[in-house]
N, C-alpha and C positions, 0 to 999 in steps of 0.2 A: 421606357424599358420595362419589360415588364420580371416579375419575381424571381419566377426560373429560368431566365438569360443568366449565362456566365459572362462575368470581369474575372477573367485570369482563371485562377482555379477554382473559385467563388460562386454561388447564385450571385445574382444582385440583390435579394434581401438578407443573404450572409456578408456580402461586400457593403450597405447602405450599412446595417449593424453596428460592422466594426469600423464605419468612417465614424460613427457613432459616439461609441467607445475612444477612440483617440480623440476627437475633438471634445469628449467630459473630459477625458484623463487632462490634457494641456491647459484648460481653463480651469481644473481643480486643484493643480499643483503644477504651478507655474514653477518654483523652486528647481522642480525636478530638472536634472543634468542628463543623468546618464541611467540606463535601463539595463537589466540584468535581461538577458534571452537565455532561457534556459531550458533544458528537457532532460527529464530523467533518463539515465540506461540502466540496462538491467541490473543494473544492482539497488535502482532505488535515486541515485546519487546523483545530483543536478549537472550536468554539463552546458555548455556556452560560453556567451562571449558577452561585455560590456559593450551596449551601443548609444553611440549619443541620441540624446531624444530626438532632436532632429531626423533621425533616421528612422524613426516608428513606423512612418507607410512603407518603406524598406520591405519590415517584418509582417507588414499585414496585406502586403500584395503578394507575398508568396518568393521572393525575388531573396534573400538570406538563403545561406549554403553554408552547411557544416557536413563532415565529411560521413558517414552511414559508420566509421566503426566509432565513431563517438560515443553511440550509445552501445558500445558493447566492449568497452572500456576493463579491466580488471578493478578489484578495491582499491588498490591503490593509484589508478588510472593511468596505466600502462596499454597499450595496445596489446593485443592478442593477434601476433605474428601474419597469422595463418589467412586471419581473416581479410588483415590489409593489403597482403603480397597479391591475394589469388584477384582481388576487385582493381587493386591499383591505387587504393586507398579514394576511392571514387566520391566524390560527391553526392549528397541527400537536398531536394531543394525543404526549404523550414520554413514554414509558415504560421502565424501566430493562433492561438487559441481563444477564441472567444471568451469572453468574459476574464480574461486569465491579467490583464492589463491593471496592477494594483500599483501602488502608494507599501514601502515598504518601514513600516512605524520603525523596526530596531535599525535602522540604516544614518549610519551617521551625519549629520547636520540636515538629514533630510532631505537629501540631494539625490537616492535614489528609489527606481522601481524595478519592477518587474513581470516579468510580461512569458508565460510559458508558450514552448514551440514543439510541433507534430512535425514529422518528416514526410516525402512525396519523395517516389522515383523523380527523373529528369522528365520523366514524358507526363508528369501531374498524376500518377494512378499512384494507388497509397501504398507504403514501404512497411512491410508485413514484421519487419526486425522492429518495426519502433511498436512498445507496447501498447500506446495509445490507438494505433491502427488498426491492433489484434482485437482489442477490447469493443471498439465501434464497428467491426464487421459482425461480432458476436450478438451485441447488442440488435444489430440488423435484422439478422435473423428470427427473432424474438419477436420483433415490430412486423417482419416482413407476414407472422404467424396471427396479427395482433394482440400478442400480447406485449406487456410493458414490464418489465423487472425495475423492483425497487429496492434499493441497497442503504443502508445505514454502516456508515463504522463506527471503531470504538477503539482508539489511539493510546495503550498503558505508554508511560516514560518515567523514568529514575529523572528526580532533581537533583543533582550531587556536584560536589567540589572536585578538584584534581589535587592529591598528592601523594609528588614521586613519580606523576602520570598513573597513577592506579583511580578509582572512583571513592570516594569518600559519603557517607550517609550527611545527608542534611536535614534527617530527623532527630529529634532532642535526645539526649543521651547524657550518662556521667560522665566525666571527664575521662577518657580511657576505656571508655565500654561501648560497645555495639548495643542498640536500638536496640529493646526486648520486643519490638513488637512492632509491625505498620501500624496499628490505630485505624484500621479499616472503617471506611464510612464514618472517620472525625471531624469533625466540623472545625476541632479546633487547631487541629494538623492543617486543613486550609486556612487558618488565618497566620501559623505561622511567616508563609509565604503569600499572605494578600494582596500586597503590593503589585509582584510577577502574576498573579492569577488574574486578577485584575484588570491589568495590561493587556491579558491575552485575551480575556473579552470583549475588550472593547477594540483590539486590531482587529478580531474577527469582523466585529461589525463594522469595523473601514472599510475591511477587504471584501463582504459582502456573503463571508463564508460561515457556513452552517452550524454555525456554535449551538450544544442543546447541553452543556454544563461541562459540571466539573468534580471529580471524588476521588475524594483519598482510597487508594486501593490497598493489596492485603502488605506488599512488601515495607518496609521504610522506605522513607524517600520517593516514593513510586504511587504516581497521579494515574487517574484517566479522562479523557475527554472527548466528549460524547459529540456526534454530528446527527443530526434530524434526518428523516429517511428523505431519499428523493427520486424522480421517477426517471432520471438520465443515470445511467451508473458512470456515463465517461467524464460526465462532469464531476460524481461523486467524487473519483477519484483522482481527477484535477485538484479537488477541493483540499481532500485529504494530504494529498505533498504539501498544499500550499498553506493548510496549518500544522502538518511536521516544523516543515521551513520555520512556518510564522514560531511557531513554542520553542523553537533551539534559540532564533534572533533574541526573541524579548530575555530570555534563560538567559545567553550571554551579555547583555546590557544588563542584566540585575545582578553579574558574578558570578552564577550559578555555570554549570552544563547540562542542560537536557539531551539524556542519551536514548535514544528509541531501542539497542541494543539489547540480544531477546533475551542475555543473562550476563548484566552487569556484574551477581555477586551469587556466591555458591553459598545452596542450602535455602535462597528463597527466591517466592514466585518470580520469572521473567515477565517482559512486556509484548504482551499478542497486541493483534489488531482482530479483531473481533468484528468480523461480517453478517451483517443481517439485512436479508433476502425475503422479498413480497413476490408477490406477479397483480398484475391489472391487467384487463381486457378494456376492448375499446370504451366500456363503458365504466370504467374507473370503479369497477368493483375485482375485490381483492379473489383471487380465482383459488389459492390455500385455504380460505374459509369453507365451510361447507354446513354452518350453524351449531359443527359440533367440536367437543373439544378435539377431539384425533387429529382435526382436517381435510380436506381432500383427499380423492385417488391422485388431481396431479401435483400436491405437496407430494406426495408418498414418492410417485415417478422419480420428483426432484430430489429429494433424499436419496434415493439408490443409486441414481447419477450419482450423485456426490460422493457416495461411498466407494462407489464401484472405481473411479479415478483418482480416488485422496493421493494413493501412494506414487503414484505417477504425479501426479500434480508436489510432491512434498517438497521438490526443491524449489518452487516457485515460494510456497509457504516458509519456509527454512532455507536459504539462499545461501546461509554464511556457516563455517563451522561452530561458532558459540552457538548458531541456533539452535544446533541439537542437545544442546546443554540444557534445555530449557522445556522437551520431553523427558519428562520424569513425574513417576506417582505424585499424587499429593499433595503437589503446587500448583493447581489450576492451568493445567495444559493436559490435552489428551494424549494416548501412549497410541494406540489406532483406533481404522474406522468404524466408529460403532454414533448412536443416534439413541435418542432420549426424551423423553417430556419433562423439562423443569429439570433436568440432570445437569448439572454440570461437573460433571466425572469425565464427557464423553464428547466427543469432536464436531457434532451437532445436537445441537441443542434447540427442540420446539415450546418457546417460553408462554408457560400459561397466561391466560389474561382475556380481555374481550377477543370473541370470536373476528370480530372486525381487523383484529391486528396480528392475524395468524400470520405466523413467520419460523425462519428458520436460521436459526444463531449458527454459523459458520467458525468454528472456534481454534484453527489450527495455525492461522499465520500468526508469522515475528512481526512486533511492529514497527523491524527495519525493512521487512520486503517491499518490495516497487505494488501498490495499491491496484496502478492499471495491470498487471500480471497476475495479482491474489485475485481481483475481479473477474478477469478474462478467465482464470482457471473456475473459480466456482461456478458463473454462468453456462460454460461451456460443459462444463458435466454437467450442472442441472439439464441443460438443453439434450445431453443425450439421453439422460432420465426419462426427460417429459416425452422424447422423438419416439423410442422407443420402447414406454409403456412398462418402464425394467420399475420391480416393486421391491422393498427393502428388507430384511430378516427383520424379527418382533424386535419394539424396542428394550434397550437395556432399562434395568429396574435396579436401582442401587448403584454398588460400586463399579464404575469404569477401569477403574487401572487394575478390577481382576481378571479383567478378559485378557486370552492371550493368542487368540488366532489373526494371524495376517499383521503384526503390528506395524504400523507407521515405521520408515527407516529410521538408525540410532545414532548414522552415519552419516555426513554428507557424502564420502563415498559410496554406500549403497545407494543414496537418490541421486543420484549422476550416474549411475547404471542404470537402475530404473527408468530415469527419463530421458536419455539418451536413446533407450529399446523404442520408447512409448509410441504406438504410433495415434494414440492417443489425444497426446499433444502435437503430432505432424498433421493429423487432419482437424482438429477439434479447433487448435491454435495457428500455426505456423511452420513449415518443416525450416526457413531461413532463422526463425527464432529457438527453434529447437536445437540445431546446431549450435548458434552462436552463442547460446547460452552455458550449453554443454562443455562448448571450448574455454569460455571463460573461467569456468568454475574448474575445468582440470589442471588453467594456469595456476591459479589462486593455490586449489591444492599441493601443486607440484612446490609453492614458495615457501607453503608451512611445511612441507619435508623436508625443505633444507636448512629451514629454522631449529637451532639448538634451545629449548625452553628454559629459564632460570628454574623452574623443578628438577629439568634431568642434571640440572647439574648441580641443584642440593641434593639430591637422590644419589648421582653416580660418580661423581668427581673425586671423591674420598678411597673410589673403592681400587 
């Protein structure tokens, strides 16, 4: 047979691969019982179903069915009415993802795994709602130009205890008093927790995924961890869930909670995810470089893309209401689109350093949003950047949070206006993603309207 003959929905060197893959997986952890099948919706938020390992070719023949509003679930993973009524609550067929098939270390007795899943219409053509679908058609496009985009993230997360259910600092402190300080870049703030840090290094290197360290950042309690750049962005971001996933697990087997949550505690830094962007041509030279510090005309392209779509792109960046808690002056989040060398005041950031590793710091997602959606949006404006040759205003010099033209929404109701309009995101992205994204976030909205908060009623109750 030869490479590009299809089995099922498959090549047969995608299908030889993943027979590959299962038969290391079964001979390396024989233990294993039962398999987590999981795929993110758009909220970020893993959906699925427990399957016995037995049933593993199931998932990688293409033959598993979860129903398409799965992944467009509310936070609290409610259906969105609208969505399910109009389809019938239809069928998506699920097929498994390469490389995605791990050994899950915080999983008790070690009995299980897990194995991430892409969605396909019934007739095999790819399901434009599920993000990972958006992100590899984008991707496409790029390759089909020869070039190659390459992404790095950069994962902040609060380490904290629960109580009362509120987050609690698990930085040192007097008995009674708030952490005066993160301790940024302490070496000995990671040894408090060595043990958990530890752990998460070396799951990385079971699971195969791109660990490049580990730093105390500016808040208390609040790490970040670094992934190596790579020249597939869909797997990047495969990688990315699957060490969110991995750092909550090992977090909760050592006591702790890892909250990715873009503003755990008022008054300091939240947790972004931090996007950095290359380009390569066929010839694995980086196309941003241009031997000088500035960079390229098509960095520049890609930057104006970028600017020119942030605010339409903001709910993908900012997904949740606390996200927007977490623009604000002064704590390491930008307020809008503006661009910089070495600035970090400002929403892109081109960080000095060897010519060879010119790049473009992407600095405005939470680092609870869904990774395949922050990806898909930044690629997608670069790409209209680079198509259309659109060049960026001078960069910012100094303070960012003085600028105040066009700023970023403050709201999640204002970017749900915004991106709802965008057509932006109907042609760039998806028009069935754009919708169903839209719907889900008006539910969400409409719950905390009828939520009474314990403020308003230390505030008004008296009165």
């Amino acid at each position: 047979m030869k490479t590009n003959e299809r089995v099922g929905h498959y090549t047969f060197a995608e299908f030889l691969g993943m027979t590959i893959e299962t038969d290391w997986f079964l001979k390396t952890y024989p233990n294993i019982t039962t398999i987590e099948a999981i795929m993110p919706d758009c909220n970020g938020i893993m959906r699925g179903k427990w399957v016995p390992v037995q049933k593993l070719e199931k998932l990688f023949s293409g033959d598993a069915k979860l129903p398409k509003s799965a992944l467009n679930l509310d936070i609290w993973g409610r259906d969105v009415e609208e969505l399910v009524f109009e389809s019938g609550d239809e069928d998506g067929l699920c097929t498994a993802v390469e490389g995605s098939l791990q050994a899950t270390p915080w999983s008790p007795g070690a009995r299980y795994g897990e194995c991430q899943l892409t969605m396909l219409n019934q007739d095999g053509s790819p399901y434009m709602g599920d993000p990972r679908q958006v992100l590899q058609a984008i991707v496409a496009k790029f390759h089909a130009q020869g070039f190659y985009p390459v992404v790095a993230a950069e994962l902040e997360f609060s380490l904290v205890t629960l109580e009362h259910q509120r987050p609690k600092h698990t930085s040192k402190s007097l008995p009674g008093e708030l952490p005066r300080g993160g301790n940024l870049y302490g070496t000995d703030a990671l040894l408090e927790h060595e043990a958990l840090l530890d752990d998460i290094r070396v799951a990385c290197a079971a699971q195969s995924l791109p660990f490049d360290g580990l730093v105390k950042e500016s808040a208390p309690s609040q790490y970040e961890i670094n992934m190596r750049h790579h020249a597939d962005p869909v797997s990047a971001a495969r990688q990315t869930l699957q060490i969110r996933r991995l750092v909550k697990g090992l977090a909760a087997k050592h006591g702790y909670v890892a909250t990715f949550m873009s503003k755990p505690f008022i008054g300091e830094s939240g947790n972004g995810m931090h996007i950095h962007m290359s380009m390569l041509d066929k010839d694995e030279r980086n196309v941003f470089d241009n031997d000088q510090e500035q960079g390229s005309e098509l960095m520049q392209h890609a930057i104006a893309g970028m600017l020119k779509h942030m605010r339409d792109c903001t709910l993908i960046f900012a997904p949740h209401i606390n996200s927007y808690r977490r623009f604000e002056p002064g704590v390491h989040a930008p307020t809008y689109p503006a661009w910089g060398y070495e600035n970090r005041t400002v929403a892109l950031r081109v960080p000095t350093g060897s010519n060879k590793a010119r790049r473009i710091e992407h600095r405005v997602a939470g680092a609870e949003a869904n990774p395949y959606l922050v990806m898909a949006a930044v690629l997608a404006a670069a790409w209209d950047g680079l198509s259309n040759k659109l060049n960026p205003p001078a960069p910012v010099v100094g303070d960012g949070y003085a600028q105040v033209v066009d700023p970023l929404p403050i709201h999640i109701h204002e970017a749900v206006e915004i991106f709802s309009a965008s057509t932006f995101i109907a042609e760039g992205l998806s028009p069935e993603l754009r919708r169903h994204i839209a719907l889900t976030k008006e539910q969400e909205i409409l719950e905390f309207r009828r939520y009474i908060s314990t403020m308003e009623y230390q505030t008004y109750l008296q009165y």
